[in-house]
N, C-alpha and C positions, 0 to 999 in steps of 0.2 A: 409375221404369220397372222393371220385374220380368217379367223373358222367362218365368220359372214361371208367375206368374199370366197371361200370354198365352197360353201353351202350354194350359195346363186349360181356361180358356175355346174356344178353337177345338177340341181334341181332346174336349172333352165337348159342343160342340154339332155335330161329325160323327156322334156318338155317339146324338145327341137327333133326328137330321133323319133316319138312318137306320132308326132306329127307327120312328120316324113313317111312313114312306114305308113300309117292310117290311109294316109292319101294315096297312095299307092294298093294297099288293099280294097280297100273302099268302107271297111270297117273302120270303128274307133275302135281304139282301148279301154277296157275298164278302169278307171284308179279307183284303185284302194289306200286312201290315207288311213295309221294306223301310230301308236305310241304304244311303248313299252309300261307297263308299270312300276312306278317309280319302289314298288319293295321287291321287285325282281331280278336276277342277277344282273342282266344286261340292261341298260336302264336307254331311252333314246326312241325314235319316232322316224318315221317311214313314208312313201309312198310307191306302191308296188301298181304297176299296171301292166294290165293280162288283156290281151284280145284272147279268145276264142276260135276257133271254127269262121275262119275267115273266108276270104277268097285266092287268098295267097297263104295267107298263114290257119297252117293246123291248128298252132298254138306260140302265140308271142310271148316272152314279158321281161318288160323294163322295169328295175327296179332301183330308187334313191331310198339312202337308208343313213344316220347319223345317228351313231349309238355309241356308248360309253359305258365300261365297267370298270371297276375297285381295282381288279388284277388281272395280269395277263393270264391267258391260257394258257396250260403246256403246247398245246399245237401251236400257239403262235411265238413262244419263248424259246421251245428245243432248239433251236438252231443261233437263238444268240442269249445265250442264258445271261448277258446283264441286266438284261430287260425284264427279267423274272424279278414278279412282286410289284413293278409301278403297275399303275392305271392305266386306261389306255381310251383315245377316240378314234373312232375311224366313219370317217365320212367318203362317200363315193356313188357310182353307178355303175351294175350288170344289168346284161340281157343278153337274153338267148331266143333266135327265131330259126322255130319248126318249121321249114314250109309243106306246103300240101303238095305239090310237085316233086318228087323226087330228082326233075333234072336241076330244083335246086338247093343248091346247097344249106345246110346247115350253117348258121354263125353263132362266133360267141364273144364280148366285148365288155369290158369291166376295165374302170377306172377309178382309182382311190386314193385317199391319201389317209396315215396311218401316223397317229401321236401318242408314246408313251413317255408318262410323266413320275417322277420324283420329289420329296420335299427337298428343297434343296441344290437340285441337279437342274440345271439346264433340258427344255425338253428334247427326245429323239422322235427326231419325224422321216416320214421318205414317202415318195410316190411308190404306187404300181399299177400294172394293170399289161393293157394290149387287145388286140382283137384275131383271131383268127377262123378259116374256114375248114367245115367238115363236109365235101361233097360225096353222092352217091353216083354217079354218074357224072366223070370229072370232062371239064373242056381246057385246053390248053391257055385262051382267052382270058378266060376270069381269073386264073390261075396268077397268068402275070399281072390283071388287072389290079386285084385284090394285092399283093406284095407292094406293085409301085406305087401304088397308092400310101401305103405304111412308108416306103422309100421317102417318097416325094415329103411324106409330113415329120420326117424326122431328120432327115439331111440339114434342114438349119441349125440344128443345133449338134451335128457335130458327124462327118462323114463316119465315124465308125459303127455311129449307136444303131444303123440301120439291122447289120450282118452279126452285131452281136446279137442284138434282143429278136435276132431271124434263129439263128442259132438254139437261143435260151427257148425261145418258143418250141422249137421241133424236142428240143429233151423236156419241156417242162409236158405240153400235151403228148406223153407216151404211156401208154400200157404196159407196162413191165412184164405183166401174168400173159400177157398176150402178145409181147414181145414185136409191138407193133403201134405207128403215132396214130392218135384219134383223127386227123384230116392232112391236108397240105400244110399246114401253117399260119403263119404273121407274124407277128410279131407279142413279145414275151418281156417284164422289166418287174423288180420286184425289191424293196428296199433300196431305191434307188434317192440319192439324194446327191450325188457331185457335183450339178451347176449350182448348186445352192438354191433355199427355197423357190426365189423369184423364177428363176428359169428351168428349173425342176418343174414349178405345177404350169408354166408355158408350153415343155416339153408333153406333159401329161394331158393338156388340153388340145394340141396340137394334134396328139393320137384321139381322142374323143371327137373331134371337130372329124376329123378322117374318115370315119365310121362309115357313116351316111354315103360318102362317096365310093367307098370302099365296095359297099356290098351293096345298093338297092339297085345298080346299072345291073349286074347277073340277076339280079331278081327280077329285072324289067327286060332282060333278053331271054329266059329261062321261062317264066310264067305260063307263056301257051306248046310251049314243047308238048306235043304228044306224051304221054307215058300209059303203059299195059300194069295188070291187075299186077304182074311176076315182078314187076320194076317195084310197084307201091311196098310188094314185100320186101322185097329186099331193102328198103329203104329203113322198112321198121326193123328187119334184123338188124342192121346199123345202127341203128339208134340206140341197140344194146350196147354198142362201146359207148358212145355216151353218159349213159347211166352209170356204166360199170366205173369209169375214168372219173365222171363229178362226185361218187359216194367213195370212192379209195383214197383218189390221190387231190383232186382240187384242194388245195390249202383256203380257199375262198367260205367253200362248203365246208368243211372241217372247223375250219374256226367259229364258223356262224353256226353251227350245230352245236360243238363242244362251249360254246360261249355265254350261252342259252338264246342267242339269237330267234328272231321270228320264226318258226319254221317254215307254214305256208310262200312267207317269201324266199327265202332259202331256196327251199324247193320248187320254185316255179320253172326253175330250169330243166326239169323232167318232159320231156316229150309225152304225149297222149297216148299211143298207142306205140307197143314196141314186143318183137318177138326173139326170142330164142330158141334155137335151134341145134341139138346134140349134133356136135363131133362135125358140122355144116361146111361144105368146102365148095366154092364158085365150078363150072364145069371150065376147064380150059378154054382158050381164045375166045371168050365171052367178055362181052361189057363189064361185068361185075369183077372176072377176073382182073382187067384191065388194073379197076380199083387196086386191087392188092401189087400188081404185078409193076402198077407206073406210080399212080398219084398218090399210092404209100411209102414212098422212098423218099427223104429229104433231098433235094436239088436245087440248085440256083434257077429258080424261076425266072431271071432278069437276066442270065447269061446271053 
């Protein structure tokens, strides 16, 4: 295990997805490089980059973050209480892109890897992350595009881990209060460490390297779609699950809040603008219906 060579992998593929996406919008990104203070709880240093008010993107941002605290959190130990009381690093990248378009989609994409240490003990490490999509106005295309593509980059290392982490993805992005998943899916992995390090953070770069592929092809067939003032809204009602879904249930946002994590970059995953709406219900055989009635159902996209 070598945090160098994690570090250059994650900080060169912010570097590489920025890139990408810049040239495609026609904007750059902002970086914000940034450190922690070393007498504050979460100690560790950062670069967060934000487009703006793009031409595509309402609001982008990718974020590299490598930080280290004394103790675990409860958010992050409830669920394997041995790990309660070591220390911990965790080095990765998120990003979340808002587009201006409503025909396109919403993504979301984090990759990390997670060390908690003991005097004495052997450390416990594991990968997570995945990426998946939230569209307002779904196309059957991208749909399968966006899965095979997660397919295609995880079948090397092992025909099942496609349909699991397809699976893990549609329970982990759901609403419970609203009893319903924030988008189509992708793919979902989280304490995951069974090929053992080397092929673990292969497996995890594999999903990272996929990204790009994944989602800028719907962003470059989506971009000049028409869309009416009634679409734009509704898009921003959507965006309510979003919000609702990253400040409840994200274990990503939870720990990086409860941790004393950055906030500003935490929070960059917030959409600009978003509305709600009392007791709001689509009118029947409408587009918007559609949403709830087809491309909010888990399904084998690749059937």
């Amino acid at each position: 295990m070598n945090i160098q060579t994690l570090k250059d992998y994650f900080w060169g593929l912010q570097d590489r997805i920025t890139a990408a996406m810049s040239a495609l919008d026609g904007k750059a990104f902002i970086a914000d490089e940034w450190q922690k203070p070393e007498d504050s709880k979460l100690k560790g240093y950062g670069r967060t980059c934000i487009l703006d008010g793009g031409n595509i993107l309402e609001k982008g941002g990718v974020g590299f973050s490598h930080v280290r605290g004394d103790q675990m959190p409860p958010s992050a130990s409830h669920h394997r209480p041995e790990l309660a009381g070591r220390s911990f690093e965790a080095i990765g990248v998120s990003l979340v892109f808002h587009p201006n378009n409503p025909k396109i989609p919403t993504t979301h994409m984090n990759v990390r890897c997670f060390i908690a240490q003991a005097p004495g003990k052997e450390p416990v490490w594991w990968f997570g992350g995945g990426f998946d999509l939230t569209p307002y106005y779904g196309v059957d295309e991208d749909c399968k595009h966006f899965h095979q593509t997660a397919k295609d980059a995880l079948d090397p290392f092992g025909d099942d881990l496609y349909p699991r982490f397809k699976k893990w993805c549609d329970e982990y992005f759901y609403l419970k209060h609203r009893e319903e998943p924030r988008g189509i899916g992708g793919v979902f992995f989280d304490d995951f460490n069974e090929l053992g390090f080397e092929k673990s953070f292969a497996m995890t770069r594999a999903i990272g390297d996929a990204f790009i592929n994944a989602y800028l092809p719907i962003a470059q067939r989506r971009q000049n779609d028409p869309f009416t003032a009634e679409e734009k809204s509704f898009q921003e009602y959507r965006r309510g699950r979003y919000v609702e879904y990253n400040l409840i249930f994200d274990r990503g946002t939870i720990f990086g809040l409860h941790s004393g994590g950055r906030t500003e970059s935490i929070l960059m995953s917030m959409p600009p603008v978003v509305q709600w709406r009392y007791n709001w219900h689509p009118e029947p055989n409408t587009p918007e219906a559609k949403l709830y009635d087809y491309y909010l159902k888990p399904r084998d996209w690749l059937a």
